[in-house]
mmJSON file of the N, C-alpha and C atoms, coordinates in Angstrom:
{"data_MODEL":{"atom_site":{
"group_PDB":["ATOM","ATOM","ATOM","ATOM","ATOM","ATOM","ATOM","ATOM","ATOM","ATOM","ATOM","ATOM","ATOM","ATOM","ATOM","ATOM","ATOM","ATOM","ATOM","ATOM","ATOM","ATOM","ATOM","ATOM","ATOM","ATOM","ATOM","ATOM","ATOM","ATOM","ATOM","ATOM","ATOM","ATOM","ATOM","ATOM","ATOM","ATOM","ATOM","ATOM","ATOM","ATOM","ATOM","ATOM","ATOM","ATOM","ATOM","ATOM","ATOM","ATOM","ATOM","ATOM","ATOM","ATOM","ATOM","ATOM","ATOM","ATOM","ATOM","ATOM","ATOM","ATOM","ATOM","ATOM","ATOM","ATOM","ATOM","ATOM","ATOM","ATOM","ATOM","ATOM","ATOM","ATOM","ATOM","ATOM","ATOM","ATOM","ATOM","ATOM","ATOM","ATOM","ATOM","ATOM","ATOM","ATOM","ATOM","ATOM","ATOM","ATOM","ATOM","ATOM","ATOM","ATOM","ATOM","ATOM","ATOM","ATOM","ATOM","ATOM","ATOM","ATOM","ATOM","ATOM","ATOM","ATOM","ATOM","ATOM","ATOM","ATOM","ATOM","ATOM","ATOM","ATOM","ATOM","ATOM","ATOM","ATOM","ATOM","ATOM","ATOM","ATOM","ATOM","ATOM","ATOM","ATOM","ATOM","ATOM","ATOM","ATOM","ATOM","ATOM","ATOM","ATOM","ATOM","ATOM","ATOM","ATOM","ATOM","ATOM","ATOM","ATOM","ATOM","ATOM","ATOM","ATOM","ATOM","ATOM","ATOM","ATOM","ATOM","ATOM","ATOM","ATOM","ATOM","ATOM","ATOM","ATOM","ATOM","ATOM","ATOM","ATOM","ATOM","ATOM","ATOM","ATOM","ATOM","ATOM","ATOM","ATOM","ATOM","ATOM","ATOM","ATOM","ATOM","ATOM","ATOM","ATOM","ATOM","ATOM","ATOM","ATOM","ATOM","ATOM","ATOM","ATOM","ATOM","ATOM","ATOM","ATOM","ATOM","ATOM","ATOM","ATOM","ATOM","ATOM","ATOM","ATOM"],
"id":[1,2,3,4,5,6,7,8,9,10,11,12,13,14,15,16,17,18,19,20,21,22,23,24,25,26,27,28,29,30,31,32,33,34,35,36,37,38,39,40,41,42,43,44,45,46,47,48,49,50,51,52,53,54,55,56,57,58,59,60,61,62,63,64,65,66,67,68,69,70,71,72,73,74,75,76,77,78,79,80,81,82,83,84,85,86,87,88,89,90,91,92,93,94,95,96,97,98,99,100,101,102,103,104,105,106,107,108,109,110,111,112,113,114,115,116,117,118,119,120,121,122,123,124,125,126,127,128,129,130,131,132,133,134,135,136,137,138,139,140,141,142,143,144,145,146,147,148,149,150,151,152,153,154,155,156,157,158,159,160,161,162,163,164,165,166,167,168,169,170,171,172,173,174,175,176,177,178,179,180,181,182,183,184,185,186,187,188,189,190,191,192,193,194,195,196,197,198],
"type_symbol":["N","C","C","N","C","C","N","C","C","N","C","C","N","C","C","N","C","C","N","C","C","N","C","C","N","C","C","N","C","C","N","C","C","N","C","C","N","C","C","N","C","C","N","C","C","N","C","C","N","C","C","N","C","C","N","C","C","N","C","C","N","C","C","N","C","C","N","C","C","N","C","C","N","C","C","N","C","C","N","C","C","N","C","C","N","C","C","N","C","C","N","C","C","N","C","C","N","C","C","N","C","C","N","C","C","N","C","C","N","C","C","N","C","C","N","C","C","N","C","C","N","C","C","N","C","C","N","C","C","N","C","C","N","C","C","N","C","C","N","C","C","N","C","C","N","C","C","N","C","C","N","C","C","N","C","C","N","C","C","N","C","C","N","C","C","N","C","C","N","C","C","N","C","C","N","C","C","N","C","C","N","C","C","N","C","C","N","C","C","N","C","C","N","C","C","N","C","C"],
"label_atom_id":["N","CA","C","N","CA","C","N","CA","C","N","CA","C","N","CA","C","N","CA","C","N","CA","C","N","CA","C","N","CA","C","N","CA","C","N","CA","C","N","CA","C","N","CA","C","N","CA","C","N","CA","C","N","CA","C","N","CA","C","N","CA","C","N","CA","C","N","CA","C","N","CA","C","N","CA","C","N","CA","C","N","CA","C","N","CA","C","N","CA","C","N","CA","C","N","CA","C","N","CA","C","N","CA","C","N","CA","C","N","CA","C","N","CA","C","N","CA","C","N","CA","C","N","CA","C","N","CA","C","N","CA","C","N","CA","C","N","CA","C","N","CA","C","N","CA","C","N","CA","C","N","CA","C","N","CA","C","N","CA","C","N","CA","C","N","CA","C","N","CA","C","N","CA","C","N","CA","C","N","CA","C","N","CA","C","N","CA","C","N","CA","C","N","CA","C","N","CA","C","N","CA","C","N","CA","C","N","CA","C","N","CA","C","N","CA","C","N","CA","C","N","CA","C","N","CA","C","N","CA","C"],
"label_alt_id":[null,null,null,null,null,null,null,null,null,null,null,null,null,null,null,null,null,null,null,null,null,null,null,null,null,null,null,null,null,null,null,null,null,null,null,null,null,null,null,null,null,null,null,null,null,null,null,null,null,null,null,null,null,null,null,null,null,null,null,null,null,null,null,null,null,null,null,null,null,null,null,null,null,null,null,null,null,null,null,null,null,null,null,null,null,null,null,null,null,null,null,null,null,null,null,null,null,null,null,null,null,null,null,null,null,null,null,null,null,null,null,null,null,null,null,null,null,null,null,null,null,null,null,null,null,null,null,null,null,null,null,null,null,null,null,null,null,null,null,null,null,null,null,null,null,null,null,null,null,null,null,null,null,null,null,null,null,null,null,null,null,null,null,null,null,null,null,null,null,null,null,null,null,null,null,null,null,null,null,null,null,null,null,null,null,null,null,null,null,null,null,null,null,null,null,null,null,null],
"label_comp_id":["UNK","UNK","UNK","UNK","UNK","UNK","UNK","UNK","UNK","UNK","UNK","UNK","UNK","UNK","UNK","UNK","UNK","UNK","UNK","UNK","UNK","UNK","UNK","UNK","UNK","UNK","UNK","UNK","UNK","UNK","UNK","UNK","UNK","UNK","UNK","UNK","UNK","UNK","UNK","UNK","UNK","UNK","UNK","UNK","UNK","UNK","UNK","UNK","UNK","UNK","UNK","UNK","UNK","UNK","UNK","UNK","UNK","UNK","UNK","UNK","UNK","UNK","UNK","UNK","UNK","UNK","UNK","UNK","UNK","UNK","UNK","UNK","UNK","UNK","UNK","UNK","UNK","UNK","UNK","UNK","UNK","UNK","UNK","UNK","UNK","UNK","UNK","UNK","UNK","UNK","UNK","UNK","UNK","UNK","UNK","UNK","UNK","UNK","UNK","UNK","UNK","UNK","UNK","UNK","UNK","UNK","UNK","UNK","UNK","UNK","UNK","UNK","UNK","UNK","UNK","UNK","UNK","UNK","UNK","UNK","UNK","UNK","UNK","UNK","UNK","UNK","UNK","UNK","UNK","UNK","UNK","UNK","UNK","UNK","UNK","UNK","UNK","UNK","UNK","UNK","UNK","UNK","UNK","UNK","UNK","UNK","UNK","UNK","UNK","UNK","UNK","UNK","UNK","UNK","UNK","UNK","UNK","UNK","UNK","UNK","UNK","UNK","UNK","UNK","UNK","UNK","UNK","UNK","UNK","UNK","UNK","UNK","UNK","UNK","UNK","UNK","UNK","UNK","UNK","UNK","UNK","UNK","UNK","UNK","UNK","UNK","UNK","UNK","UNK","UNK","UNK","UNK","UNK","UNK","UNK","UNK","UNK","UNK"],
"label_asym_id":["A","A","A","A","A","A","A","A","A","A","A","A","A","A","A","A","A","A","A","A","A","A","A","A","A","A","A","A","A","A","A","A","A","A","A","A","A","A","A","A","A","A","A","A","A","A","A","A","A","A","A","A","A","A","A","A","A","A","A","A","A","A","A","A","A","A","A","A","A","A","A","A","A","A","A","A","A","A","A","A","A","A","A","A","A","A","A","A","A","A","A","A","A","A","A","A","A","A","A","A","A","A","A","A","A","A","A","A","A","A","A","A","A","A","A","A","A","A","A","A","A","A","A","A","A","A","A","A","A","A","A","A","A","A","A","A","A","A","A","A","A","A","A","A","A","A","A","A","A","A","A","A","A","A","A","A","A","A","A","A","A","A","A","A","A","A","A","A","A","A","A","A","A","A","A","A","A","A","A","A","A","A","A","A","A","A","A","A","A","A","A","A","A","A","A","A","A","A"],
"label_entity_id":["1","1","1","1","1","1","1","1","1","1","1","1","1","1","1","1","1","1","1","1","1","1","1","1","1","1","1","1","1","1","1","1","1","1","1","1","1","1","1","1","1","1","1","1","1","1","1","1","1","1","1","1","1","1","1","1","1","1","1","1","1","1","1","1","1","1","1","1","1","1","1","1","1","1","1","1","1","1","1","1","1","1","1","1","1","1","1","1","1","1","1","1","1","1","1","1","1","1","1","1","1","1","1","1","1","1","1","1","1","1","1","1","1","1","1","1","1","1","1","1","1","1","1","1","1","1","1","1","1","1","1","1","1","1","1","1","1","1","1","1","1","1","1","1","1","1","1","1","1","1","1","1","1","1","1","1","1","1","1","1","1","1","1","1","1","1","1","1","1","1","1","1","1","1","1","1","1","1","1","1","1","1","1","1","1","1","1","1","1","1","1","1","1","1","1","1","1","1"],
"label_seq_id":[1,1,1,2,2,2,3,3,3,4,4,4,5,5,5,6,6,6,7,7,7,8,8,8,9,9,9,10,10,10,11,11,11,12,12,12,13,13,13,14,14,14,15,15,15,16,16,16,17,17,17,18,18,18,19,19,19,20,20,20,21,21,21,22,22,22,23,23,23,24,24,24,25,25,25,26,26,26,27,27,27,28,28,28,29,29,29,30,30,30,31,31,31,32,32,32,33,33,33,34,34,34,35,35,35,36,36,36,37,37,37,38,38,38,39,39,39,40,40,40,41,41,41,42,42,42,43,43,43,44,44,44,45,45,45,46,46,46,47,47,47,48,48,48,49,49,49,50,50,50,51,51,51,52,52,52,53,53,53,54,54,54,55,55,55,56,56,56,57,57,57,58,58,58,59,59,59,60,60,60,61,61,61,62,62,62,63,63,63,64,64,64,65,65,65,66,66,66],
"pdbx_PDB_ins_code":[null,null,null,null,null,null,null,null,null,null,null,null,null,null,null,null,null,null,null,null,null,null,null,null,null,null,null,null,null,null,null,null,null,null,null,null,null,null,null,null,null,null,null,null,null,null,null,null,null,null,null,null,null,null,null,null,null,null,null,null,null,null,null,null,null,null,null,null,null,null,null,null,null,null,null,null,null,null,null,null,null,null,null,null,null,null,null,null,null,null,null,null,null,null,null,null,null,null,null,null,null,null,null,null,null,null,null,null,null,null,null,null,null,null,null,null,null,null,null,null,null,null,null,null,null,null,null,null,null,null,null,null,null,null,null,null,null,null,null,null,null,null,null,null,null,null,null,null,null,null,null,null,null,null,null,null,null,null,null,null,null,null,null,null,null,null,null,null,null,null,null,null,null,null,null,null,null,null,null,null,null,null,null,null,null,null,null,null,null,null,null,null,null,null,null,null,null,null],
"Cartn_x":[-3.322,-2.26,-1.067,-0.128,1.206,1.748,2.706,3.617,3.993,4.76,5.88,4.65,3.74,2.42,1.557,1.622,1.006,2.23,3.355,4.123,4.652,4.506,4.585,3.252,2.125,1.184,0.606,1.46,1.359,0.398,1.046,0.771,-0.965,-0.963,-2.92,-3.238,-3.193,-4.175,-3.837,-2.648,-2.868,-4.02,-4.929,-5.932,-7.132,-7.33,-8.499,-8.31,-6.927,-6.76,-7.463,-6.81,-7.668,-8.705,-9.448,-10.936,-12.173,-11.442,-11.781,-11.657,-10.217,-9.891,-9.403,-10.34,-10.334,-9.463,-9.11,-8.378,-6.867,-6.466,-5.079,-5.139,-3.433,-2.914,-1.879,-1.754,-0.761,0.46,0.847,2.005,2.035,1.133,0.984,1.017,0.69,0.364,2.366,2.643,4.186,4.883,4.409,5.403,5.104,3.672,3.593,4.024,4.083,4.775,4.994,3.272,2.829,3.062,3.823,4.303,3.114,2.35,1.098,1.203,2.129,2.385,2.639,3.16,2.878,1.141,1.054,-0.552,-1.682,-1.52,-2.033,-2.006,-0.87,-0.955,-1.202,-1.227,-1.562,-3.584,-3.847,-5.266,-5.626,-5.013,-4.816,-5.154,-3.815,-3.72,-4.177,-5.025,-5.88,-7.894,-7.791,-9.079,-9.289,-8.016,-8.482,-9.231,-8.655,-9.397,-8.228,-8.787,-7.527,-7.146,-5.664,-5.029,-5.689,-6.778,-7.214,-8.109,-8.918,-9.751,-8.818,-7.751,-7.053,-6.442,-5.918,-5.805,-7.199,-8.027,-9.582,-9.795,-9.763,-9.871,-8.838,-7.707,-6.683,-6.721,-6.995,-7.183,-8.531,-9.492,-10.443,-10.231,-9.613,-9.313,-8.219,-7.264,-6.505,-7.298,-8.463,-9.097,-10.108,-10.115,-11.167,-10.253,-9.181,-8.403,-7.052,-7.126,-6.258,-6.66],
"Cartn_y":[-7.296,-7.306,-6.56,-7.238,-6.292,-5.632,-4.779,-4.216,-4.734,-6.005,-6.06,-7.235,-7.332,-8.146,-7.083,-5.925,-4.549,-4.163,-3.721,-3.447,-4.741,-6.224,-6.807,-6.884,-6.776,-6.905,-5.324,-3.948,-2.953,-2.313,-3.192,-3.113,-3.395,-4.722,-4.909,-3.861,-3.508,-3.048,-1.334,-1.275,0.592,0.734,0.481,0.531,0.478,-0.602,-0.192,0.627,1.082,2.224,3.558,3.574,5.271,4.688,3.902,3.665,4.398,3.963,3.873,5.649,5.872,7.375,7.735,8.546,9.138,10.427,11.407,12.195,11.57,10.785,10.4,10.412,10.899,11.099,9.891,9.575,9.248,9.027,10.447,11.09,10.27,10.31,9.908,8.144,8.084,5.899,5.886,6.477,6.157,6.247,7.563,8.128,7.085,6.509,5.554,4.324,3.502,2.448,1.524,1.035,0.183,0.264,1.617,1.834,2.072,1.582,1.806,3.28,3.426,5.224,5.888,6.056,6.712,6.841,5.648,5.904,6.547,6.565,6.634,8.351,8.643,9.948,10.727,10.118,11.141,11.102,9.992,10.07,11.063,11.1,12.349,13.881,13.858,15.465,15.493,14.235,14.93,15.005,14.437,14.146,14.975,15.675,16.691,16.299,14.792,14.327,13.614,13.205,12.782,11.984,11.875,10.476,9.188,9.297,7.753,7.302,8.874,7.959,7.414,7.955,7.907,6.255,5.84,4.761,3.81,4.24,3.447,2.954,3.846,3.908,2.6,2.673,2.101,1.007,0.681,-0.945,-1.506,-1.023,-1.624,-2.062,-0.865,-1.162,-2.542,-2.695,-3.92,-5.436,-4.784,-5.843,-6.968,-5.443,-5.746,-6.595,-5.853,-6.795,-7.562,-8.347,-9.071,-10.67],
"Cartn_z":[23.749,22.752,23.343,23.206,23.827,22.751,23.621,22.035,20.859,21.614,20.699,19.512,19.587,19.066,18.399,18.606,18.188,16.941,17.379,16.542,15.114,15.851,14.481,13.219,13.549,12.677,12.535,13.149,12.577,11.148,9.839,8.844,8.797,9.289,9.195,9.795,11.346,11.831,12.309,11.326,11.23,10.291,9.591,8.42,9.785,10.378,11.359,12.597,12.985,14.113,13.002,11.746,10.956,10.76,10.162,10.58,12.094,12.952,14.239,14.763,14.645,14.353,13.234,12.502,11.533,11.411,12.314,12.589,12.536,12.374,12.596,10.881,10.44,9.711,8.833,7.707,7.509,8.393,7.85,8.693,10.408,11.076,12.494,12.958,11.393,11.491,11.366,10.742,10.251,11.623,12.135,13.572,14.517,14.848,15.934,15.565,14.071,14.236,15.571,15.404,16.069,17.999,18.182,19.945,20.215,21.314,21.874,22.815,23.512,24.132,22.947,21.834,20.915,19.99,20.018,19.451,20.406,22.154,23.135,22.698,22.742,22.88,21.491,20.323,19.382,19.449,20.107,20.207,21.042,22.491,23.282,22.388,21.734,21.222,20.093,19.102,17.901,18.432,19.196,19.782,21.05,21.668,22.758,23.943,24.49,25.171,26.621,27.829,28.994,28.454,29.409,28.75,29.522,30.014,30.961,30.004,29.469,27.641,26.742,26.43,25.509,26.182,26.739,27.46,27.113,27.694,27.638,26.098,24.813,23.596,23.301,23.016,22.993,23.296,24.387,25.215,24.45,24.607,23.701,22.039,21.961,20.17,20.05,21.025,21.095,21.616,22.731,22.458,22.048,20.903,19.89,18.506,18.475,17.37,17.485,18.609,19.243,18.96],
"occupancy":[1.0,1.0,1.0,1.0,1.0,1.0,1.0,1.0,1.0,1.0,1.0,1.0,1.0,1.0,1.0,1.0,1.0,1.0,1.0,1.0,1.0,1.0,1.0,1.0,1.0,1.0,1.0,1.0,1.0,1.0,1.0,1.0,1.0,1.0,1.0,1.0,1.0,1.0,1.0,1.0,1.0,1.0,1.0,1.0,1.0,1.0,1.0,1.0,1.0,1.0,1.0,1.0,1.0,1.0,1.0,1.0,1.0,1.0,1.0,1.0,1.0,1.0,1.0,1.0,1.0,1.0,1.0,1.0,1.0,1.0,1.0,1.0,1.0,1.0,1.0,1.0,1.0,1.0,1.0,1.0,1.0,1.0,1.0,1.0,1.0,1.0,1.0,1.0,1.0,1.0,1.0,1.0,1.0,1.0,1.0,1.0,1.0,1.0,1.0,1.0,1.0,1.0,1.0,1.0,1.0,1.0,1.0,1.0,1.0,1.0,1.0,1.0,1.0,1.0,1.0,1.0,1.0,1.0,1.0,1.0,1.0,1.0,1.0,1.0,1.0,1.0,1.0,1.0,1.0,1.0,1.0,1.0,1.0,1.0,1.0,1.0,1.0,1.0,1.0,1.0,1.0,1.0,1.0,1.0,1.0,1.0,1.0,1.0,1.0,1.0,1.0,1.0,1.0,1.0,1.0,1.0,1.0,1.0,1.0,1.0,1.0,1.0,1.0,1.0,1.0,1.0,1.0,1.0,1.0,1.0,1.0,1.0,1.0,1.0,1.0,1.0,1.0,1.0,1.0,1.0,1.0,1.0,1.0,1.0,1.0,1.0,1.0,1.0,1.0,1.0,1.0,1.0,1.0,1.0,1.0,1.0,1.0,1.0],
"B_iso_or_equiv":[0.0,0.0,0.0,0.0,0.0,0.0,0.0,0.0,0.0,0.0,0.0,0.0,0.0,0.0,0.0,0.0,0.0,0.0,0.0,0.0,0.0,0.0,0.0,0.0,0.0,0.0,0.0,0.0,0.0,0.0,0.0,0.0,0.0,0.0,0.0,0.0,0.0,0.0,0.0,0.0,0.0,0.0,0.0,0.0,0.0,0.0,0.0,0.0,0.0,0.0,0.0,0.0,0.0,0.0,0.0,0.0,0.0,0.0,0.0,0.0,0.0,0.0,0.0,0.0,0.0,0.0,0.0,0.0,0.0,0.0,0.0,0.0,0.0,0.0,0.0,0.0,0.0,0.0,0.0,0.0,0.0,0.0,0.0,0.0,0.0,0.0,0.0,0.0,0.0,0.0,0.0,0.0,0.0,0.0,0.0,0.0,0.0,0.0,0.0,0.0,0.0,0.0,0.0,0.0,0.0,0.0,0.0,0.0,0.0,0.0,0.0,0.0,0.0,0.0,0.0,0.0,0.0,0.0,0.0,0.0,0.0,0.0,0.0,0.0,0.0,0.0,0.0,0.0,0.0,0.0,0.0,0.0,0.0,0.0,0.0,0.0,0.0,0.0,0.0,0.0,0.0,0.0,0.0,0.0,0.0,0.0,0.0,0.0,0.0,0.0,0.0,0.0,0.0,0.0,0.0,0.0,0.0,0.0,0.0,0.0,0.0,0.0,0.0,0.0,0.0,0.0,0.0,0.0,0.0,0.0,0.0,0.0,0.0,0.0,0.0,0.0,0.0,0.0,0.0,0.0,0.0,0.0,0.0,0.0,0.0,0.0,0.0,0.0,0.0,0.0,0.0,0.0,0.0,0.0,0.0,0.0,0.0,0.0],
"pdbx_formal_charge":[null,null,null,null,null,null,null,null,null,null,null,null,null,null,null,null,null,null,null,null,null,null,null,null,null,null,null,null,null,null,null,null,null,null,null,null,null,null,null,null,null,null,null,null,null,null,null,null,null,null,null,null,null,null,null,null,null,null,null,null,null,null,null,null,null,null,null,null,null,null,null,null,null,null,null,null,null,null,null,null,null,null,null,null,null,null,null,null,null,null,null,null,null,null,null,null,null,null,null,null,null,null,null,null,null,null,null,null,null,null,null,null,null,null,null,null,null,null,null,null,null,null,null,null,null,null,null,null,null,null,null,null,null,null,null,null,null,null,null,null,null,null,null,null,null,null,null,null,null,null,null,null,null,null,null,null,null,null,null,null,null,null,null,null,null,null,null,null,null,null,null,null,null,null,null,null,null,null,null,null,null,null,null,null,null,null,null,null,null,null,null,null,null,null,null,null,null,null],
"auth_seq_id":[1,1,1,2,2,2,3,3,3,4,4,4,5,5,5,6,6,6,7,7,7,8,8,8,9,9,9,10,10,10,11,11,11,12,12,12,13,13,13,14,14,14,15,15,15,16,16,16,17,17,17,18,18,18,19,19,19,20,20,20,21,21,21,22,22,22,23,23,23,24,24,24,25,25,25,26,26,26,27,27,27,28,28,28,29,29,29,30,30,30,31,31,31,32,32,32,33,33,33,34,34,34,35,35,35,36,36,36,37,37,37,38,38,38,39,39,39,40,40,40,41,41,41,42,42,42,43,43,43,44,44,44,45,45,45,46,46,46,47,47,47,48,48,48,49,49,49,50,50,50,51,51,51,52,52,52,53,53,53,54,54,54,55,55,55,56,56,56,57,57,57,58,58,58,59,59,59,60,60,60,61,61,61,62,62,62,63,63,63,64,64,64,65,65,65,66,66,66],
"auth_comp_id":["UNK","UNK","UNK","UNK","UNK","UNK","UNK","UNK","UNK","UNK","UNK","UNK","UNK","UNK","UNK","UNK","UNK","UNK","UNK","UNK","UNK","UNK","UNK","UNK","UNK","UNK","UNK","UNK","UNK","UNK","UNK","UNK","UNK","UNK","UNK","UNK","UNK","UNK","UNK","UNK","UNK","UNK","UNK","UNK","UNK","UNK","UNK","UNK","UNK","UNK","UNK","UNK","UNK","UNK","UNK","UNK","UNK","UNK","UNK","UNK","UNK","UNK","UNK","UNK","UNK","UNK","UNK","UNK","UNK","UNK","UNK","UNK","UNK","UNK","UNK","UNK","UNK","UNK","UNK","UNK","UNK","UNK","UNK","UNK","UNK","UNK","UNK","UNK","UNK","UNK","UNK","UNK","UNK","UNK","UNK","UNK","UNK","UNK","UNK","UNK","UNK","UNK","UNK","UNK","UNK","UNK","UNK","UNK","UNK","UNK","UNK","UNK","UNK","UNK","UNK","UNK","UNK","UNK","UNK","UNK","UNK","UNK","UNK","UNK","UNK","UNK","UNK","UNK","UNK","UNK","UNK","UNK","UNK","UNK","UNK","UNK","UNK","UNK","UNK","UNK","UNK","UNK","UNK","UNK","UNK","UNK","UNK","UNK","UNK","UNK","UNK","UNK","UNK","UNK","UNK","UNK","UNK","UNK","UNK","UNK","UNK","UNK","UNK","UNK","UNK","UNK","UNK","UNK","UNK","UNK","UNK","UNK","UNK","UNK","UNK","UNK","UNK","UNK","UNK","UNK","UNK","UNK","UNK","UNK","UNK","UNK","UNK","UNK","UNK","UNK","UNK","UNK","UNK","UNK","UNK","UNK","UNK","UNK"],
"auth_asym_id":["A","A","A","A","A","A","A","A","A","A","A","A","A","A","A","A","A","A","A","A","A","A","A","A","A","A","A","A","A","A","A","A","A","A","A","A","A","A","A","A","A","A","A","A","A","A","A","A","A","A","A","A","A","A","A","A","A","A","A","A","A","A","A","A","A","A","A","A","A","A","A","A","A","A","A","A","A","A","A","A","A","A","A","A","A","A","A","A","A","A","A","A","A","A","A","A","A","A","A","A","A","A","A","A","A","A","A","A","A","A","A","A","A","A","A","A","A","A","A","A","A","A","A","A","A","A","A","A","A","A","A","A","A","A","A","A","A","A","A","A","A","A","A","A","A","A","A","A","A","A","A","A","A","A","A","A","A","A","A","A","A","A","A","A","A","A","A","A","A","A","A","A","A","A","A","A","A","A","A","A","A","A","A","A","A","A","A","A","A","A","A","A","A","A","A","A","A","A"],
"auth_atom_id":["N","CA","C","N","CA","C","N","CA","C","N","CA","C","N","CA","C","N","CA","C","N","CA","C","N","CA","C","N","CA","C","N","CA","C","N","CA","C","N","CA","C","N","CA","C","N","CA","C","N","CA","C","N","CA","C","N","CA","C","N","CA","C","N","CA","C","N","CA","C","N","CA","C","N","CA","C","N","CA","C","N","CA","C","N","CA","C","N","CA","C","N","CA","C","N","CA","C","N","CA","C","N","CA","C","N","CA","C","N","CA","C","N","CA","C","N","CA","C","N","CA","C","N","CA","C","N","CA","C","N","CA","C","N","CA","C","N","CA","C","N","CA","C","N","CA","C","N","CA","C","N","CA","C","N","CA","C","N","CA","C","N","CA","C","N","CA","C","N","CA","C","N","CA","C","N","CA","C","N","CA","C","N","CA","C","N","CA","C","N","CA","C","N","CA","C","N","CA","C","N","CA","C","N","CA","C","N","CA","C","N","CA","C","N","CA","C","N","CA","C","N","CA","C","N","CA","C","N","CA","C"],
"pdbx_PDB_model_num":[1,1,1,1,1,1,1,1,1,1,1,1,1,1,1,1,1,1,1,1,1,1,1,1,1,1,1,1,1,1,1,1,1,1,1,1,1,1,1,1,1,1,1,1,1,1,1,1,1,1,1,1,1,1,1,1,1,1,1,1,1,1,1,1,1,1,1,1,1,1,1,1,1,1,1,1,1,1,1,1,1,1,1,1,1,1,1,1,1,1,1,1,1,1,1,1,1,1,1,1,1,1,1,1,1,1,1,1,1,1,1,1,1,1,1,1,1,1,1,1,1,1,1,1,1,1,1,1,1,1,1,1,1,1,1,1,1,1,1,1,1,1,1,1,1,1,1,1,1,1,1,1,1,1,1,1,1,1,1,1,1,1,1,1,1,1,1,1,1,1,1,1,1,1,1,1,1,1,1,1,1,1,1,1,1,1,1,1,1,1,1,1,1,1,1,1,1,1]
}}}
């Protein structure tokens, strides 16, 4: 899934990114608005984990709902 394919169907699949991560906030679905380096990295700094998982996480979750 690319961005600009991430950022238009935003609305569906911010509901299964907080599913998936539960730690993400409101507040945080609004700020990433569908930018995949923005969602990359709040998984990073709420999950306390590298950015190559945080990458790894991410890519799967897109191509799981792509």
């Amino acid at each position: 899934m690319n961005e600009d394919k991430m950022k238009g169907q935003w609305n569906q699949i911010s509901g299964k990114a907080k599913e998936k991560w539960g730690q993400l906030t409101d507040d945080d679905m609004q700020q990433i608005d569908g930018k995949r380096d923005q969602l990359v990295g709040k998984v990073q700094e709420r999950y306390g984990i590298a950015k190559d998982e945080a990458e790894k996480q991410v890519k799967d979750f897109e191509d799981a709902n792509a």
